[in-house]
N, C-alpha and C positions, 0 to 999 in steps of 0.2 A: 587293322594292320594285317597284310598279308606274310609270308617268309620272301615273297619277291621285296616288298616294302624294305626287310634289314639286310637285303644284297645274298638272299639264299637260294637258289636255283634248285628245283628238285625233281626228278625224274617220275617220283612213286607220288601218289596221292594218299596213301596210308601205309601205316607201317614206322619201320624205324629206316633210314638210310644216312651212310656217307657220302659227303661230297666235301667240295671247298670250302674253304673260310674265308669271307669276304675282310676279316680282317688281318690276315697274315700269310695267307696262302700267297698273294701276289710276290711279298718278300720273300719267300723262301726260296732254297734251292731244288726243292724238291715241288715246284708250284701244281704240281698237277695230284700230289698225295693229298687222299679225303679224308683228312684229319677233324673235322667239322661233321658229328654226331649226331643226327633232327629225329627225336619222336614226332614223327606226324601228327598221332593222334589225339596226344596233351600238348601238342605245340607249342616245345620248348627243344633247346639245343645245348651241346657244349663242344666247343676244339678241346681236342687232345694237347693240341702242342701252345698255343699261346692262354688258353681258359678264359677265353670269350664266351660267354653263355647268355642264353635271354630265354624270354617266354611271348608269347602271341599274348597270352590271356595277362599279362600284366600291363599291357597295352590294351587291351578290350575291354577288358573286366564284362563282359558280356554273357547273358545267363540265354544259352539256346535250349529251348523245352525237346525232349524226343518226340519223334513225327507218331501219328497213331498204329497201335498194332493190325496188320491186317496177316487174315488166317485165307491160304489156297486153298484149293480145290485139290482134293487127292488125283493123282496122278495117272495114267491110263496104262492100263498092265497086262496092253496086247503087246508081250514082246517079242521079236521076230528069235529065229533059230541064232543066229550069228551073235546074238547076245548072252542067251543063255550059255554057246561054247566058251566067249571072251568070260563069263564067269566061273565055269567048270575048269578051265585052265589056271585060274589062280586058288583054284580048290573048292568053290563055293558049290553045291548040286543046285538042281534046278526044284529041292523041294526049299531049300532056304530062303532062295531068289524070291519062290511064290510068296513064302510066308510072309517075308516082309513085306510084300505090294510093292514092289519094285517097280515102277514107271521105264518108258523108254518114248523117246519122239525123236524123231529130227537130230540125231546123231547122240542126244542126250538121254543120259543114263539115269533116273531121276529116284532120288531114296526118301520118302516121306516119311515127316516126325510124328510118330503121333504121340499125343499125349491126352490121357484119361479118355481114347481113345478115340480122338479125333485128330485131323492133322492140324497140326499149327502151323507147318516150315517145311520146304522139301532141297532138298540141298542136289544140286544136279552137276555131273561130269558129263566128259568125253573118255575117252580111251587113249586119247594124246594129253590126259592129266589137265584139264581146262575145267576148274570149280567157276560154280555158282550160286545163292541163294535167292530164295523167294525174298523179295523186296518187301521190308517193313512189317517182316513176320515175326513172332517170339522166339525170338533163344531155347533152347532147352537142350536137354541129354539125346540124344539121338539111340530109340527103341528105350524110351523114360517110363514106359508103362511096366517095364521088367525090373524093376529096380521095387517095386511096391512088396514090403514084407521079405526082405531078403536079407539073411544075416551078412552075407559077403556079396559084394558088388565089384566088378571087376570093369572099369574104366580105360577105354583106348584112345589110344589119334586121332583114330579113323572108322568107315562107317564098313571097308572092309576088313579092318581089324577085329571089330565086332562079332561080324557075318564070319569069321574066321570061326571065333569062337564060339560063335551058334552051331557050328557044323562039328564041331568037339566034343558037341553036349551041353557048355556053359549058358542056359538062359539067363543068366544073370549078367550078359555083357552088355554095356554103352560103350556111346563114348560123346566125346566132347561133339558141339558143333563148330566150330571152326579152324581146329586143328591147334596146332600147338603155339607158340609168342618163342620171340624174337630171345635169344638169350641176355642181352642186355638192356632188353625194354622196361619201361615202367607198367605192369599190371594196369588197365582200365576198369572200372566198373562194368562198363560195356561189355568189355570180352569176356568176364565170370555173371554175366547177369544170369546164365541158366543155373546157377549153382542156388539161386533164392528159390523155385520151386519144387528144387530136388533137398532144399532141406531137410525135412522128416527124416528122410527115406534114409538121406549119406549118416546123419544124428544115430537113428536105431539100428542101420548096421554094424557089428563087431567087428568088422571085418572089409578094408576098402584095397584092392589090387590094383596098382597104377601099372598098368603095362602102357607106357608110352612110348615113342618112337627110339632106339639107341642113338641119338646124335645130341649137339648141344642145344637146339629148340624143342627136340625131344624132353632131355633134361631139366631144361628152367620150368617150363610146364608142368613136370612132375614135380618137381619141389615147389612149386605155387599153391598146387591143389593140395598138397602134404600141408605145408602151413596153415593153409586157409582148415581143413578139413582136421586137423590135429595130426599130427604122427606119429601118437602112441596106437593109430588102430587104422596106418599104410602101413603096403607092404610094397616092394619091388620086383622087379622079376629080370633076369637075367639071357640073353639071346648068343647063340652058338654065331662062328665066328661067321661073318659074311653075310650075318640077315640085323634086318635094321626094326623089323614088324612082326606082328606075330602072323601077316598074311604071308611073309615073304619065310618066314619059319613052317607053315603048312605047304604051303609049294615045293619047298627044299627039303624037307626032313619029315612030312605027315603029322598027321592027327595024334599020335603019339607024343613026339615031341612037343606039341602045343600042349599038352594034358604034364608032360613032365616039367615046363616050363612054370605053368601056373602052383601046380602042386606044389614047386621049390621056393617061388615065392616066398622071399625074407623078409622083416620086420624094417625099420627106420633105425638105426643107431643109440635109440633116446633113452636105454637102461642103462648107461653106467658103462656097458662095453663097448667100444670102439674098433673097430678092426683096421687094419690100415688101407687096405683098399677102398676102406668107406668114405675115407679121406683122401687118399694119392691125389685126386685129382684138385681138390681145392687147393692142397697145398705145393702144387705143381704150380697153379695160378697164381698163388701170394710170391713164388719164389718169381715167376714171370715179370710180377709188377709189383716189387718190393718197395716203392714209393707212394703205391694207390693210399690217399688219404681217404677222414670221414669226409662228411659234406659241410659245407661250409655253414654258419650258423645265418649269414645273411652280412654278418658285420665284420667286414675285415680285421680290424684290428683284434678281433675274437680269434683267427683261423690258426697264429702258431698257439693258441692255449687250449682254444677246447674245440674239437669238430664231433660228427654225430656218427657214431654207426650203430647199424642193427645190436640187436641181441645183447642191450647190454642195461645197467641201469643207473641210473644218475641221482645223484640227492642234491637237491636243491632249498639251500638254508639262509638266514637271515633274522636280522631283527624286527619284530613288529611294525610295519608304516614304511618298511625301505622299499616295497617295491619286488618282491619275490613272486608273486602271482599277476603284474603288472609284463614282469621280463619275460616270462613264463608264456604270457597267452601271445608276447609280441612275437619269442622263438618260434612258438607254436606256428603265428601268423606268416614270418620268412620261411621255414617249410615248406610250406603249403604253395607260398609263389614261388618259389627258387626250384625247391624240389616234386611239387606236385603231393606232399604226403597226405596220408590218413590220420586221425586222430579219432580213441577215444577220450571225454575225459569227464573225471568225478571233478569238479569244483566246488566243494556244499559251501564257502562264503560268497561263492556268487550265484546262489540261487536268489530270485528264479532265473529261469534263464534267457527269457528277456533282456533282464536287464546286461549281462556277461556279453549277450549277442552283441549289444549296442556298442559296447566296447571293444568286442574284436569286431565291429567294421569300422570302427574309426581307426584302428590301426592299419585295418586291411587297408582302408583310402587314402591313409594317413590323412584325415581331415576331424574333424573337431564333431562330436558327436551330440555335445548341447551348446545352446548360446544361440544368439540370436543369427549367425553364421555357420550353422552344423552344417552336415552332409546333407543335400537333397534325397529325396522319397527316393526317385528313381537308381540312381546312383546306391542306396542302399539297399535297395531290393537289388537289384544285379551282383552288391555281394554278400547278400546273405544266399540268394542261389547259391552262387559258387563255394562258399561257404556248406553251403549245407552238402556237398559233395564230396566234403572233408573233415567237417568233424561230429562225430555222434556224442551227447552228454547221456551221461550213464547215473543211477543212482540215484534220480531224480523222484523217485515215487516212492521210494523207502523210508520207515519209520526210524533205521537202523541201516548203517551201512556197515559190512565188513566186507575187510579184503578178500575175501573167497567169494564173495557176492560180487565182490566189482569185477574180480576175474572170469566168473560164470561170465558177465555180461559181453569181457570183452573178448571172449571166446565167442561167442557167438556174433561180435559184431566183425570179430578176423576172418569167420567165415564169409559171413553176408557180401561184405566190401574190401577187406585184407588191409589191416592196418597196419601203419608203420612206426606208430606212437601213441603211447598210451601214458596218459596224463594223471596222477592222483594229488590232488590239489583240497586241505594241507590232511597229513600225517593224521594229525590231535581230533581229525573231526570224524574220523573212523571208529567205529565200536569195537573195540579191539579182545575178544573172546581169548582167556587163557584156556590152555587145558590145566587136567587134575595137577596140582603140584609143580606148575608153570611160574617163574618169578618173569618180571618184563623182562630179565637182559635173555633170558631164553627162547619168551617170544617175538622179540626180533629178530633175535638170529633165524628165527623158523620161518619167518615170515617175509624178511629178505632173501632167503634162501628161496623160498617159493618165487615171490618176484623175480630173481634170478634164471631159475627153471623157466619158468613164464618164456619170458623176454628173448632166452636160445631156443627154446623148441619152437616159437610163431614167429623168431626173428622180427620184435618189432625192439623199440628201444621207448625202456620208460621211466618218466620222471617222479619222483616221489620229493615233494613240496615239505619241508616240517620244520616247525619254530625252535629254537632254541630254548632249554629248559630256563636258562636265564640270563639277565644281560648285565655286563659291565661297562664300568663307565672308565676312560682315561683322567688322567693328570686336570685335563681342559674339560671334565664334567660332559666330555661327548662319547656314546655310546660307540665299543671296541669291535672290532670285524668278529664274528662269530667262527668259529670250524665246526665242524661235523662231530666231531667231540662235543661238543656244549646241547647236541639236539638229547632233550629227554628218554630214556631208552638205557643205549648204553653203547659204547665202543664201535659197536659191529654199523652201524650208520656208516662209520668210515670205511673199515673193515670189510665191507661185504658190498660196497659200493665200487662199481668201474672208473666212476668220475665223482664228482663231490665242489658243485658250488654253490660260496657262498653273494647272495646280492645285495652291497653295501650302499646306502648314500654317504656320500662327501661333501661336507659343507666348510665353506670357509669365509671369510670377505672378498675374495676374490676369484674365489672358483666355485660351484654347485656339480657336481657330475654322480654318476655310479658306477661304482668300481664291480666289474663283472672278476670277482677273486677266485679262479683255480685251483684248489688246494689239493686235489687229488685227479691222476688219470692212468689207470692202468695201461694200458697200450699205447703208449705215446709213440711210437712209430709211426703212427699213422690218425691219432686225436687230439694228441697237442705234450703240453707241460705244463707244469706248474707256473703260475704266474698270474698276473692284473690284468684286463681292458680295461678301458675308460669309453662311457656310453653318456649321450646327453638325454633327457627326457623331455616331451611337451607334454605339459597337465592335459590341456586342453583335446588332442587325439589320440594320447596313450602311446605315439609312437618313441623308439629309441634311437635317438640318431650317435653317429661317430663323434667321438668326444675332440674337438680340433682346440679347447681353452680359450673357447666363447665366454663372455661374461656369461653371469647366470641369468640375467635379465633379458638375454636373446628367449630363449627356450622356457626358462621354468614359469613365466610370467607373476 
């Protein structure tokens, strides 16, 4: 399936753009407004105004392998006079220029990457601002050899950004190689793949200065790499009015100013203090779009009770055999196609993890994963590819799991990939370490508090799976909806949670379903209320469909 195929017309071949909405734009008064949202690159979509959305790969489900790396030839650095001036003019000398091996041909200006000191990538302009790269070359930091044993690493836009800062004195500048993402896009694997060789290096330094561009692609990029990289150890840097880079800050203002800039450099907000400037601007946005909800869970009749947003954490409760880690790996599963997200997750009752796979791809396919009728071979390798591009299992190799351990891990996997969810699937199977003089209702308050912290500083949202200390039974000898009160522990379950549900089954003689029970949502503005869905389940592929008061013998078999 192409985006021509669902009636979407598009000008760019990558990237994010606006256009029409082949389902509402014709009707409207305004037919020619591009209300109609397209990532290119994970080929999905959504209108703004009627909430039509789809995805290419829910149609394909097709696992494409990356083409093989191939490394250029370093670049020829006979440059003529006219080039050197065009770089002495934006401030750069002509000892910088050499240092780096700066290439020049046929009107192109050519900046080689090397790394461990070979080139892998050379990344080429013009002077009328026309980018290029070497085809099917590695990713990486552009000047990555500088970054080896450096306590503070000062990261830019751009490759004259950099060369900015070389001529200042800073040998510890990069910068990105492809420049900064879309302010409203979804992050690719792709576009942060140079971030996996520069591990070590961003790990051991104390110290990472994001000077990126002042606009809003500037911005989301800066707070990507912040997330991804932690940002208790970014800092920011601030630019004088009418310069947007720190090359267009040395042009304007010298080498001073570029040395004052970097020095002022301030920390990320994550102590405790907030200043209001830190904020103005998001909360300028929230006042803009006072109606922006979370994301939808996949199942509408979910969407006025509970939707998804970052940064926040959810308890997920139930009675033994109803289906809590069943609903769990399904949400997980609508995500991933609706939303494109990331997932880490600990599940120790579904080790190994084989066997957990086989059941998130029968959901994935919605098809039946044993029986004489399962998923074919091919059809489940395609989604376990895709699959495997979204969720990493954590905790796997451990004698002992504690939650500082599975946070360790999934700090390192928000770097690696940047995840958007993180899954601890249940509660009880954790090694749960008091300190000196620790009763449990203390260490949960600590420990959801930690989760907490978590969750706002990496902006990802996550789930915490736990049984209930004990079950009661009704009038009718059938076991009662449980709250976030009845989980082992103590209070703060509820208390210290943003959302809080419970996964019931419903059994009757004439209805079977599961009641998806809401009982807590902090920010209902924009995640829901309190209240019931109604969800159907098939034993058979693990999927959850909308509850429409099917007999039970459609579905539950």
């Amino acid at each position: 399936m192409t985006f021509e195929d669902a009636g979407i017309f598009l000008k760019k071949s990558s990237g994010q753009e606006k256009t029409k909405c082949p389902e509402c734009s014709y009707n409207r008064r305004k037919t020619s407004d591009p209300c109609l949202s397209v990532n290119i690159d994970e080929g999905i979509w959504k209108c703004h105004h009627c909430g039509w959305k789809g995805s290419l790969k829910k149609k394909q489900d097709v696992y494409i392998p990356p083409p093989p790396i191939v490394k250029p030839d370093p670049p020829k650095t006979d440059i003529p006079q006219n080039v050197y001036e065009w770089f002495n003019d934006r401030g750069i000398s002509n000892g910088v220029v050499e240092d780096a091996k700066i290439g020049y041909d046929n009107r192109w200006i050519h900046f080689p990457f090397y790394k461990n000191e070979e080139v892998v990538n050379i990344k080429s302009r013009t002077a009328d601002k026309k980018f290029r790269q070497s085809k099917n070359a590695e990713k990486c930091f552009y000047r990555f050899d500088y970054m080896a044993g450096m306590e503070t690493i000062i990261i830019t836009e751009g490759e004259m950004d950099a060369l900015s800062l070389v001529e200042c004195g800073y040998n510890n500048a990069v910068s990105v190689p492809d420049g900064a993402i879309a302010p409203d896009s979804e992050p690719t694997d792709r576009k942060f793949s140079y971030l996996l060789s520069a591990e070590e290096h961003l790990m051991n330094a104390t110290t990472i200065i994001l000077a990126m561009d002042n606009d809003p692609s500037g911005n989301a990029m800066r707070n990507e790499l912040s997330r991804r990289i932690g940002r208790e150890k970014c800092y920011k840097v601030n630019y004088p009015d009418g310069c947007k880079d720190l090359n267009e800050v040395l042009i304007s203002y010298g080498k001073d100013k570029v040395i004052e800039i970097i020095t002022d450099a301030h920390p990320y907000p994550i102590d405790g203090v907030v200043l209001i400037n830190d904020v103005m601007e998001d909360a300028i946005d929230l006042l803009k779009t006072p109606d922006a909800k979370g994301l939808s869970t996949g199942w509408g009749c979910l969407d006025d009770y509970y939707r998804i947003s970052p940064s926040e954490v959810s308890i997920v409760t139930g009675v033994p055999n109803m289906g809590k880690s069943e609903w769990m790996d399904a949400l997980m599963t609508n995500l991933i196609q609706e939303h494109g997200w990331k997932f880490g997750v600990f599940s120790a009752e579904n080790f190994p993890v084989k066997h957990h796979l086989l059941k998130l791809v029968g959901k994935f396919t919605s098809q039946p994963f044993w029986g004489e009728d399962r998923v074919n071979e091919d059809t489940a390798r395609n989604a376990m590819n895709i699959l495997n591009d979204h969720i990493k299992f954590i905790g796997t190799q451990e004698d002992s799991v504690t939650m500082e351990s599975i946070l360790d891990q999934a700090r390192i996997l928000n770097f690696r990939y940047g995840l958007n969810g993180l899954v601890i699937d249940p509660w009880n199977t954790v090694e749960h370490k008091f300190r000196t003089n620790e009763n449990e209702t203390n260490y949960v308050s600590r420990i959801l508090a930690s989760l907490n912290t978590f969750a706002k500083v990496h902006e990802i949202h996550i789930w915490v799976v736990a049984h209930p200390r004990k079950m009661e039974n009704d009038n009718n000898r059938k076991p009662v909806v449980p709250t976030p009160y009845d989980i082992s522990g103590s209070a703060n379950f509820y208390n210290k949670a943003d959302n809080c549900i419970t996964v019931h089954r419903h059994r009757s003689e004439d209805d079977d379903y599961v009641g998806i029970h809401v009982q807590k949502v902090r920010f209902q503005y924009k995640n829901g209320r309190t209240g019931t869905g109604k969800l159907s389940y098939s034993v058979r592929s693990g999927t959850y469909y909308e509850y429409f008061g099917e007999p039970k013998k459609n579905l539950f078999g």
